[in-house]
C-alpha positions in Angstrom: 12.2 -19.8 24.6 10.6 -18.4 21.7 9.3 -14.9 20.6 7.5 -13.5 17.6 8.9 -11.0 15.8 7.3 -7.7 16.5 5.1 -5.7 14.1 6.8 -4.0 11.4 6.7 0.0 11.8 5.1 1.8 9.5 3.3 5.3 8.4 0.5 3.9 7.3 -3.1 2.7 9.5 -2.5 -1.3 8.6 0.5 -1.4 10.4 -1.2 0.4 13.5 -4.1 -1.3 13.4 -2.8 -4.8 14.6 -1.5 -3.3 17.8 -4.6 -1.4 18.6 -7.0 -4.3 17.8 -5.3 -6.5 20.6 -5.3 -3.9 22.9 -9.0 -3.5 22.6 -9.4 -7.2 24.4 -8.7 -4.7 27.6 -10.7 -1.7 27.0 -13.5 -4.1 26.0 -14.7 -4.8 29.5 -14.5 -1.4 30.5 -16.5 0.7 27.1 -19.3 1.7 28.7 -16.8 4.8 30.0 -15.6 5.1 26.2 -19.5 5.2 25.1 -19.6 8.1 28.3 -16.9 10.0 26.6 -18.5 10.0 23.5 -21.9 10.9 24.7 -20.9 13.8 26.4 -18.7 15.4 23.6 -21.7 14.6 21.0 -23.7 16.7 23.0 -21.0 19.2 23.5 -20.9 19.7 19.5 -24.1 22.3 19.1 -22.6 24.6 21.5 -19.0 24.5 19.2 -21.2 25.0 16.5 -23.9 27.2 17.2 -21.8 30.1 19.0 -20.5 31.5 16.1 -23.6 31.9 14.9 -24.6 34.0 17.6 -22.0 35.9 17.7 -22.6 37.0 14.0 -26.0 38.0 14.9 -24.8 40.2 18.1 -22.3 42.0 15.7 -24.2 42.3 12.3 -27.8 42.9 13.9 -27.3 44.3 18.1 -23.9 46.2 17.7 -24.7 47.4 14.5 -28.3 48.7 15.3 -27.2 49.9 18.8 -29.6 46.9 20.7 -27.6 46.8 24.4 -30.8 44.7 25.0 -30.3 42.2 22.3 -26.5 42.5 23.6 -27.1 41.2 27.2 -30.0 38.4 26.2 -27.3 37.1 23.8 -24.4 37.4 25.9 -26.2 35.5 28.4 -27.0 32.6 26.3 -23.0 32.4 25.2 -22.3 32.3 29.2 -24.9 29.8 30.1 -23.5 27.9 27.2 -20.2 28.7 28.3 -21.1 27.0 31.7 -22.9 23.9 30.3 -19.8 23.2 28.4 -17.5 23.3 31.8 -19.3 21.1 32.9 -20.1 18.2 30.6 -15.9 18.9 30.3 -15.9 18.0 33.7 -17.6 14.6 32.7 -15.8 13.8 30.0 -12.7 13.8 32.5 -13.8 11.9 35.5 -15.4 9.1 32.2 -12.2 9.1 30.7 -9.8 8.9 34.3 -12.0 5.7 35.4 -11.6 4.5 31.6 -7.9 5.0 32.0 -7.3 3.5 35.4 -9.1 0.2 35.1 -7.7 -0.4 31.4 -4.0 0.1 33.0 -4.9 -2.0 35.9 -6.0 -4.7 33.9 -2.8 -4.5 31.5 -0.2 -4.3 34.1 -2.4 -7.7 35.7 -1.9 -9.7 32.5 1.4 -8.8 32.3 2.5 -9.4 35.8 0.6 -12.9 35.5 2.6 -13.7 32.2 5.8 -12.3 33.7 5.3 -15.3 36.7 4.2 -18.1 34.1 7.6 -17.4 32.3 10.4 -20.0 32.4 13.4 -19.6 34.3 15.8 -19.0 31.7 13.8 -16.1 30.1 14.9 -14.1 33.5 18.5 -15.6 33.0 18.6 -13.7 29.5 17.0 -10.4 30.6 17.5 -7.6 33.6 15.2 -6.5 36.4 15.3 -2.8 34.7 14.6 -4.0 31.4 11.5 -6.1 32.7 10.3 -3.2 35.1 10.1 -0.4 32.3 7.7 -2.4 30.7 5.2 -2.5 33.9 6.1 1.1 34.8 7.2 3.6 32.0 5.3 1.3 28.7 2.0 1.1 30.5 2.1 4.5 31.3 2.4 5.4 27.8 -0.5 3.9 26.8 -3.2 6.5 26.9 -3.2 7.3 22.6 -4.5 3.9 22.2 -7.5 4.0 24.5 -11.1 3.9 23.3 -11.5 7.2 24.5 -8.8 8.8 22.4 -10.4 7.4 19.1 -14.0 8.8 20.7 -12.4 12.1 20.7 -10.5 11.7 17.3 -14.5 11.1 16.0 -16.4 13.1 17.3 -13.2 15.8 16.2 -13.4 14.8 13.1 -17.1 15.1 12.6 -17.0 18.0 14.6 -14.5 19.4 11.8 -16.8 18.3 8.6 -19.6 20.7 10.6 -17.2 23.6 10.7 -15.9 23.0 7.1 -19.4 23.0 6.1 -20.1 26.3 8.2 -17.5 28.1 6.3 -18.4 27.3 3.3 -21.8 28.2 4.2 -20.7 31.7 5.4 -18.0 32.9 2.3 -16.9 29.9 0.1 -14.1 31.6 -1.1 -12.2 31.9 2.3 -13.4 28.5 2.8 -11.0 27.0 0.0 -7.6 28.2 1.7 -8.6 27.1 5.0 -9.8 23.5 3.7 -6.1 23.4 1.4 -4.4 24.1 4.8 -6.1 21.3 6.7 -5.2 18.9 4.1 -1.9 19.8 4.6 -1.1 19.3 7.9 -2.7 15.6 7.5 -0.7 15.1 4.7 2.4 16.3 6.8 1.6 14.3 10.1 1.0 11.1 7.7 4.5 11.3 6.1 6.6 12.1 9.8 4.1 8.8 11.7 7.0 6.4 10.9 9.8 8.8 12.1 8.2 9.9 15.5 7.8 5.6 16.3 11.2 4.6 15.4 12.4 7.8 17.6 10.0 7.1 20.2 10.9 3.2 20.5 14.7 4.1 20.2 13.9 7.0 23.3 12.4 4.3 25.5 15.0 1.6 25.1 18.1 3.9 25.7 15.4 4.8 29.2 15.3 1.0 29.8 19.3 0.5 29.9 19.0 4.5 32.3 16.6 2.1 34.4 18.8 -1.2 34.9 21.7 0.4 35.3 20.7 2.1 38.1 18.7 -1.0 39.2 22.3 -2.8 38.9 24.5 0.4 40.7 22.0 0.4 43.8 21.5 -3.8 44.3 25.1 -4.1 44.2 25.6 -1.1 46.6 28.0 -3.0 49.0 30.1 -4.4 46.1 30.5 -0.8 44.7 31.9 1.1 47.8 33.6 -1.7 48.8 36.0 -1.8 45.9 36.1 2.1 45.8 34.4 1.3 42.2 32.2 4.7 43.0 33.9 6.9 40.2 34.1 4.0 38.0 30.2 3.4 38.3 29.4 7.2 38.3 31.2 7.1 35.0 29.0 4.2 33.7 25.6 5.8 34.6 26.7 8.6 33.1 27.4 7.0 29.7 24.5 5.2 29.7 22.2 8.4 30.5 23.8 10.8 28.2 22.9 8.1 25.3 19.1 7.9 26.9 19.4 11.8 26.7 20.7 12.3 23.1 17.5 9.6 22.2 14.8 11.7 24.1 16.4 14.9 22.6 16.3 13.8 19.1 12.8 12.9 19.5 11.5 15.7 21.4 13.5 17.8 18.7 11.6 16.0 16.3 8.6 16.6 18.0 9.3 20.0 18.5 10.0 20.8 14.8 7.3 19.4 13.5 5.3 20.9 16.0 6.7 24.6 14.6 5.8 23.9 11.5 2.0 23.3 12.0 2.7 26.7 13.9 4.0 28.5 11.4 1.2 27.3 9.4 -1.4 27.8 11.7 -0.3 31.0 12.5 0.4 32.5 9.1 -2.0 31.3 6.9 -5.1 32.2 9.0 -4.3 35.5 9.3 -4.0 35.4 5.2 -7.4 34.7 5.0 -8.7 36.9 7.4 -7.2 39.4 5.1 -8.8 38.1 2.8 -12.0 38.7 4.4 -11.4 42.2 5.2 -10.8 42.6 1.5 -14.5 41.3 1.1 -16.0 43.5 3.5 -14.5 46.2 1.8 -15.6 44.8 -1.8 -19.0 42.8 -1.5 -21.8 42.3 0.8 -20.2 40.3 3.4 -20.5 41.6 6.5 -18.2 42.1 9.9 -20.5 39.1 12.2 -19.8 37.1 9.1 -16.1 37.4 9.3 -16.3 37.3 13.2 -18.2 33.7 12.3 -15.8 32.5 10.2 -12.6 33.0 12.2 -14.1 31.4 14.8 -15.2 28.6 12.9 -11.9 28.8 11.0 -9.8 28.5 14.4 -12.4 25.6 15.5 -11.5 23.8 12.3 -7.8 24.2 13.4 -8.4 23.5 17.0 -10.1 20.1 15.7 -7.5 19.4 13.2 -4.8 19.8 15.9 -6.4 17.7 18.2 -6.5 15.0 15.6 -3.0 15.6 14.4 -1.7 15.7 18.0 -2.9 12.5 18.7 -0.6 11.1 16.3 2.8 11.7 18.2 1.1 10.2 20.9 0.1 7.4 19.1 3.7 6.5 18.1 4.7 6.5 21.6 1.8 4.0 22.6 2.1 2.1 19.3 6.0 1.7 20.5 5.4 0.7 24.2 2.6 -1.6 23.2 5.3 -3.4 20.9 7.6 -3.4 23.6 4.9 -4.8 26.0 3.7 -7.7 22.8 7.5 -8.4 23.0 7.1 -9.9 26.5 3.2 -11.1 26.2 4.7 -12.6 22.9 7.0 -14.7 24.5 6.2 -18.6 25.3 7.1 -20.5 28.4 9.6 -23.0 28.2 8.0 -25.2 30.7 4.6 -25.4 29.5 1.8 -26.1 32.6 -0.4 -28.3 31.0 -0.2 -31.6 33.1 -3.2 -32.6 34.9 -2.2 -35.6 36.7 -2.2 -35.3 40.7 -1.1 -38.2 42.7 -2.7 -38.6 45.7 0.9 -38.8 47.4 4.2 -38.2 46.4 6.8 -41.3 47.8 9.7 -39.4 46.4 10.9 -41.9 44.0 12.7 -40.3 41.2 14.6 -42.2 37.8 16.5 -40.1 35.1 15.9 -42.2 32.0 18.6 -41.5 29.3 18.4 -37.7 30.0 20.1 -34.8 28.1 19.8 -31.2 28.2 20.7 -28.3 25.9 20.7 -24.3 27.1 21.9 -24.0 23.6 20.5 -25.9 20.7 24.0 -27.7 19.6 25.5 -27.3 22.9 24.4 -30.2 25.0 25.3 -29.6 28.9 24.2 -33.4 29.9 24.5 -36.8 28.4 22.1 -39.9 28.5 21.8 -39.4 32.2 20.1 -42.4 33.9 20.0 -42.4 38.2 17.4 -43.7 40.0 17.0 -42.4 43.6 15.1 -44.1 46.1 12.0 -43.0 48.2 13.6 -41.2 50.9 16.9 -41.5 49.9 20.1 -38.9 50.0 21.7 -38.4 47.0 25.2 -35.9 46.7 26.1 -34.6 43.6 29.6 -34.3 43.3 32.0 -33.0 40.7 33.7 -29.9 38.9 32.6 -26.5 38.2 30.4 -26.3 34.9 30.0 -30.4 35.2 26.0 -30.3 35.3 24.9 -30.5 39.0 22.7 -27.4 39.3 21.3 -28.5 35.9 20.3 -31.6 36.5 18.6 -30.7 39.7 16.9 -27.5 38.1 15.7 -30.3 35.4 14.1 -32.2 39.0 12.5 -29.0 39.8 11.3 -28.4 36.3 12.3 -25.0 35.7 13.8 -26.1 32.3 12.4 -29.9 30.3 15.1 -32.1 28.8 15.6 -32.3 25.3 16.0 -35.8 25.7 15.0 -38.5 28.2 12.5 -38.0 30.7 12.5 -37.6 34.1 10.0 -39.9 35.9 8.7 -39.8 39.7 7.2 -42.1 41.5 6.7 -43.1 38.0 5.0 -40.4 36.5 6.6 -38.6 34.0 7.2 -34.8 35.0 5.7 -33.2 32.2 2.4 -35.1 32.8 1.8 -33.6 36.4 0.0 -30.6 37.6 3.3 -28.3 37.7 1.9 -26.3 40.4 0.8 -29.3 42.3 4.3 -30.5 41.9 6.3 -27.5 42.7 4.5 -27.1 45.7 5.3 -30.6 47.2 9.5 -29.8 46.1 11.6 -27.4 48.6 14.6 -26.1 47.1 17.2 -24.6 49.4 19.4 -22.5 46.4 23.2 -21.1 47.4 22.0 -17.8 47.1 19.1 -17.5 49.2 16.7 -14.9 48.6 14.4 -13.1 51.1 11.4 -10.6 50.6 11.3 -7.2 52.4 8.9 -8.8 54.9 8.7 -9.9 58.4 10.6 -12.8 59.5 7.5 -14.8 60.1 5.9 -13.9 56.5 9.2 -15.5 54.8 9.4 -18.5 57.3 5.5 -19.2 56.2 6.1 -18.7 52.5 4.8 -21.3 50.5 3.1 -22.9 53.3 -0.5 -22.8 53.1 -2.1 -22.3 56.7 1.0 -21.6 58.4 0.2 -20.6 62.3 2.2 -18.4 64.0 3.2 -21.9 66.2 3.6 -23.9 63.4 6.4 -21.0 62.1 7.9 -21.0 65.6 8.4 -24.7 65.6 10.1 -24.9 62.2 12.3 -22.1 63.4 13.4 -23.7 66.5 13.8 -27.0 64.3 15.8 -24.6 62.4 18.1 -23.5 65.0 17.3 -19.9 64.2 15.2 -18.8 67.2 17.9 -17.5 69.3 19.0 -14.7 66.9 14.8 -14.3 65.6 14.0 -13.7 69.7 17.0 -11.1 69.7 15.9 -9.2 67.1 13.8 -5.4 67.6 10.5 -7.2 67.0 11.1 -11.0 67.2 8.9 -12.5 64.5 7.6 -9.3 63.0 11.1 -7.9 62.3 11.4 -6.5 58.8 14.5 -8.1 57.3 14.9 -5.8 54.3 15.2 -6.3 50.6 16.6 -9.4 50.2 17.4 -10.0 54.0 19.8 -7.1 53.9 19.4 -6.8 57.7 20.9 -10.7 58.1 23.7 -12.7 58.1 24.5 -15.5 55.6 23.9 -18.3 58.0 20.6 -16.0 59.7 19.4 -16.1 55.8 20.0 -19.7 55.6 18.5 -21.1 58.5 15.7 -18.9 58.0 15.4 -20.8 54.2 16.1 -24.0 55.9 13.0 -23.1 58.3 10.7 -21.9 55.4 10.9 -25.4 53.3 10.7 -27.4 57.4 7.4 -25.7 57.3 6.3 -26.6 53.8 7.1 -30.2 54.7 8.3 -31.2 51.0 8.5 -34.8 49.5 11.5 -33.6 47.6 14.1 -31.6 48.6 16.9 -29.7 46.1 19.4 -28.3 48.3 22.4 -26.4 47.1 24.3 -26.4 50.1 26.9 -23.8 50.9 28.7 -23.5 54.3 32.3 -23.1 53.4 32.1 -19.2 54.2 30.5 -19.7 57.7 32.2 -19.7 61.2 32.4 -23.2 62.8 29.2 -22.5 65.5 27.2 -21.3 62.7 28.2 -23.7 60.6 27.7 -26.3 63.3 24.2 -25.1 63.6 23.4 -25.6 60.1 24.4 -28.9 59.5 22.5 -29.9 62.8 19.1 -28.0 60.8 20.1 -29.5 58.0 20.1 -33.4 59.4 16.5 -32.2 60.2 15.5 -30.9 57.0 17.4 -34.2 54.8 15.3 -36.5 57.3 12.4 -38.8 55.8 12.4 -37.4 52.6 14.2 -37.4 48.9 16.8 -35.3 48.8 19.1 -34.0 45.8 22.1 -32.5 47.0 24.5 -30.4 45.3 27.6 -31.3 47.8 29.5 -28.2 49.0 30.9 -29.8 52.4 32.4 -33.1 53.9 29.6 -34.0 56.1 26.9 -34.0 53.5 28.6 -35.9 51.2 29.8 -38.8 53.6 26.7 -39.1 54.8 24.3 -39.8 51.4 22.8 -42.5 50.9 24.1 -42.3 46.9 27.5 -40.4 45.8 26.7 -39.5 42.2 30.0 -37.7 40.4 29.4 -35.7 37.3 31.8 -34.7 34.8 31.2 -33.1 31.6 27.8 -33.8 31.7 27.8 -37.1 32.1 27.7 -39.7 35.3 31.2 -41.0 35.5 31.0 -42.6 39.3 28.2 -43.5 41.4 28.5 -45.2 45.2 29.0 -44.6 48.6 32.2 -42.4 50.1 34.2 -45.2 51.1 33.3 -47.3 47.8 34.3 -44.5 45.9 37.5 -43.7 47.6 38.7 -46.8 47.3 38.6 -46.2 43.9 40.9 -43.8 42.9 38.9 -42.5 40.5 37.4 -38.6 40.2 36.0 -38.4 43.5 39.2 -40.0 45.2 40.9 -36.8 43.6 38.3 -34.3 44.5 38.7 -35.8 48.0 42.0 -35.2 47.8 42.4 -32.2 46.1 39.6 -30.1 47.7 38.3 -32.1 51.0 40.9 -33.3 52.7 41.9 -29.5 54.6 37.6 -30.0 55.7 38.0 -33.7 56.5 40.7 -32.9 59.5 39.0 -30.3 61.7 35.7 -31.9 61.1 37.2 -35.7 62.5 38.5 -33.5 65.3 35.4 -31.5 66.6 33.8 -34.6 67.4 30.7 -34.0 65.8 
C-alpha cells in the first residue's frame, strides 16, 4: 500500500489552490448552478448600490423640503426593490442547494467506489470510524470550496470596489479610514489562515477517534456487558471525547477570538468615522443624505468584507476535510485490476510456483512455496498458529500479490485475469462469517447473479439450513440483523455454506471452524460441507478431523514454509509434524468421531 504525502498547510493561496483545483473535476459537471448563483447576485448588485443613493435624495431633497409626496414615491421604490431582492435571494438558494447536493453526491460516489477498489490490507490497518468520518462528517464540510462560494466571494468583492468607489465619490476623506480598516482585517484573516487549518484538521481527527470508539463500544456490545467491562469502557469514551472536546474548543476559541476582534473593529472604528462626518456637517457643505449614504455604503463595504473574510475559516475547515478525503482517494490498491484475460472455463487447476509473501517489507511470512493442486481436488492445510495457512489461501483469492513466485491456474497466471471475473468464480467460506442486515434470502443469493427464489431454497436445503429458515417469523424474508445478530454460529454458517452452493464456484477457500458447535449441528455441517467440497477445487484451512482425513492432499505448513505434504495415513506414519499435531491436538476429536458412526 502506498500513499502520497498530503499537501503542506499553509497561509498562503498556492497551498490552497491545489486542493480546490481537484475538487473542481466534481463541481465541473454540475456549473451551470454556479453560473445561476452568479447571475442572480450580479443582478442583485444595483439594488446594493443604488439604495443609498435614494436614500440621500429622500433626506437631503423630500425631508428637508417637507415633500411627503416625494417621500412615499421613493419609499415605494426602496420596498419594491426590497421585494425583488427577496426574491432573486430566494434563487440564489434553491441554485446553490441543487449545486450543493449533486457535488456531495458525486464525492461521496467516488469515494465509496475507491473505498471498494482498495486492497484488503488497507482495511486491516484502519478502523470502520476512521473510514466513515470521511463519507459523513469530511464531505459535509465541504461547502467553502464549492463554485458557488468563490461566485459569492466575486461578485462580494466587486461588489466592495463599487462601494469603495461610492464613498469616495460621496466624502473622500471619510473614505480613507474606512478603506485603512478593510485592509486590515484582510491582512489579519491572511496571517490566522494557517492557524484555523491546523486547528481545524486537529478538531476533526480527535472527532474521528470520538467516532470509532464508539463504533468499537457498540459492535462489541455483547463482549462489553459480558465481562462487566461497562465502567471500564465508559471511562475510555470518555477520555477519548474530552481530547475531541479540548480540539473543537481550542478552535472554536480561535474562531471566536478572531471573530471579536473584527468586532471590535467593526464596531469601533465606524462609529469614529461617522463622527467624523458629523464633524463635516457641522464644518463644510456636506450634507445629512450624504452621511445617511455613506454609512450605508460604509456598513455594505463591511458587510462585503465580512462575507469574504468569513469564508476563510470556512475554507480551512474544507481545505482540511478535502486533505483528509485526498488521504484516502490518494491511496493505491495493492492488487491492481488490470488483467483482461477470461477463460472461457475455469477447471480449477491451481500451481504455487516458488512463492513468497511479505505483509512487511523484510519480514517474509512464506518461503519458495511450490504445490500444485489438482482440478477438483481437496487440499487441507495443516499446521501451527502464525505458520501461513490463511496467507497462502488469501494469496489464492488475490486479496494480496506475492512478492515472489506466481501463482498460476489452470495455467494462467493470477495477475493476468479479469480480477472481477476471477473472484466471482472463487467462494470463500471465512471463520468469521459475516452477514448483512438483510433478509435471509438476500444473503443466501449474494453474489449469485439471477438467483430465484427456488434456486435459494434449493441451496438452503442442500445446506441443511431450512428447518431453522422455515421456523423463523418470516421464513425467507426474515431480517437477520447487522451481522446476523439474530443467528446462531452454525445458523450463520450454513447460511454462508448455502450462499457460495448457490454461486456454484470453481474454487473454493474454506476456513473451516466447527470445534465450538454441538455434535447435531456440527453433524449437519459437515454433511453441507461434503456438498459444498464436491466436484470442485477446494483449499482448506483444516480446523477438524473429518476434513482433514478426507483431502485428497494434506499440505503441513510451518514457518512459512511446506515441510510435509501426503495423505493422513502417509503422513502419520511418519512421525513427523502432522504425526504430532495428530497427537497433540486431534486425537481427543479422532475418538468420539470413530464412535458416532458417521
Amino acid at each position: 500500500m502506498s500513499e502520497h504525502t498530503a499537501p503542506e498547510e499553509g497561509t498562503g493561496l498556492g497551498h490552497a489552490w491545489p486542493l480546490i483545483k481537484r475538487f473542481w473535476k466534481w463541481v465541473r459537471p454540475h456549473q451551470r448552478y454556479a453560473w445561476v448563483v452568479a447571475a442572480l447576485l450580479v443582478l442583485s448588485s444595483p439594488l446594493s448600490l443604488v439604495s443609498p443613493l435614494i436614500v440621500r435624495r429622500v433626506v437631503d431633497d423630500a425631508v428637508l423640503r417637507s415633500d411627503p409626496g416625494e417621500v412615499v414615491l421613493w419609499g415605494g421604490v426602496l420596498i419594491g426593490m426590497t421585494i425583488v431582492a427577496i426574491f432573486l435571494g430566494l434563487g440564489v438558494g434553491y441554485a446553490t442547494t441543487l449545486l450543493h447536493t449533486k457535488v456531495l453526491r458525486d464525492v461521496r460516489v467516488d469515494l465509496y467506489l475507491h473505498m471498494q477498489g482498495l486492497s484488503l490490507g488497507y482495511y486491516h490497518d484502519k478502523e470502520t470510524g476512521w473510514l466513515m468520518s470521511r463519507q459523513t462528517d469530511d464531505v459535509d464540510s465541504l461547502d467553502a470550496v464549492m463554485a458557488d462560494a468563490f461566485a459569492r466571494a466575486l461578485i462580494d468583492g466587486i461588489k466592495g470596489i463599487g462601494f469603495a468607489v461610492m464613498i469616495v465619490y460621496i466624502e473622500w476623506r471619510m473614505a480613507v479610514g474606512g478603506l485603512l480598516l478593510a485592509a486590515m482585517i484582510f491582512g489579519f484573516q491572511y496571517l490566522i489562515s494557517g492557524r484555523m487549518r491546523r486547528l481545524s484538521k486537529t478538531a476533526r481527527e480527535r472527532w474521528t477517534a470520538v467516532s470509532s470508539t464508539l463504533h468499537q463500544s457498540l459492535s462489541g456490545h455483547a463482549l462489553v456487558i459480558g465481562t462487566a467491562s461497562e465502567r471500564r469502557e465508559s471511562l475510555r469514551f470518555l477520555s477519548v471525547l474530552h481530547h475531541s472536546v479540548r480540539a473543537a474548543v481550542r478552535r472554536d476559541m480561535f474562531s471566536l477570538i478572531t471573530d471579536h476582534v473584527f468586532g471590535l473593529i467593526g464596531g469601533v472604528a465606524p462609529t469614529i468615522i461617522v463622527l467624523g462626518g458629523v464633524w463635516l456637517i457641522v464644518t463644510s457643505d456636506f450634507t445629512v443624505g450624504g452621511l445617511f449614504a455613506f454609512f450605508m455604503y460604509l456598513t455594505s463595504l463591511f458587510g462585503a468584507v465580512a462575507s469574504i473574510v468569513g469564508l476563510n475559516p470556512r475554507l480551512q475547515r474544507s481545505l482540511a476535510s478535502l486533505e483528509r478525503i485526498y488521504e484516502v482517494l490518494d491511496t493505491e490498491a495493492e492488487v491492481v485490476a488490470d488483467g483482461t484475460v477470461r477463460p472461457a472455463a475455469l477447471t480449477g487447476s491451481v500451481r504455487f510456483d516458488h512463492l513468497g509473501f511479505e505483509y512487511v517489507p523484510g519480514q517474509p511470512v512464506l518461503h519458495n512455496i511450490s504445490l500444485e493442486v489438482a482440478p477438483r481436488q481437496t487440499v487441507a492445510l495443516v499446521g501451527p498458529s502464525g505458520a501461513g495457512k490463511s496467507t497462502l489461501a488469501s494469496l489464492l483469492g488475490r486479496f494480496y500479490d506475492p512478492t515472489a513466485g506466481q501463482i498460476l491456474v489452470d495455467g494462467h497466471d493470477l495477475r493476468g485475469l479479469d480480477l472481477r471475473w476471477y473472484r466471482s468464480r472463487v467462494g470463500l467460506v471465512p471463520q468469521e462469517i459475516f452477514l448483512f442486515d438483510r433478509s435471509v434470502a438476500d444473503n443466501i443469493a449474494y453474489g449469485a447473479r439471477g438467483a430465484t427464489r427456488a434456486t435459494i431454497e434449493e441451496a438452503a436445503a442442500a445446506a441443511n439450513a431450512t428447518e431453522f429458515i422455515t421456523a423463523m417469523p418470516d421464513g425467507f424474508d426474515t431480517v437477520i440483523g447487522e451481522r446476523g445478530v439474530k443467528l446462531s454460529g452454525g445458523q450463520r454458517q450454513r447460511l454462508a455454506i448455502a450462499r457460495e452452493l448457490l454461486r456454484d464456484p470453481a474454487i473454493l477457500i474454506l476456513d473451516e471452524a466447527t470445534s465450538s458447535l454441538d455434535s447435531r449441528t456440527e453433524t449437519l455441517i459437515q454433511e453441507a460441507l461434503g456438498t459444498l467440497l464436491a466436484e470442485r477445487t477446494s483449499i482448506v484451512i483444516a480446523h477438524r478431523l473429518s476434513t482433514i482425513i478426507g483431502a485428497d492432499l494434506i499440505v503441513v505448513l510451518e514457518d512459512g514454509r511446506v515441510v510435509e505434504r501426503g495423505t493422513h495415513d502417509l503422513l502419520l506414519g511418519s512421525g513427523d509434524l502432522y504425526a504430532q499435531l495428530y497427537r497433540s491436538q486431534f486425537r481427543e476429536i479422532a475418538a468420539p468421531t470413530k464412535g458416532s458412526g458417521r
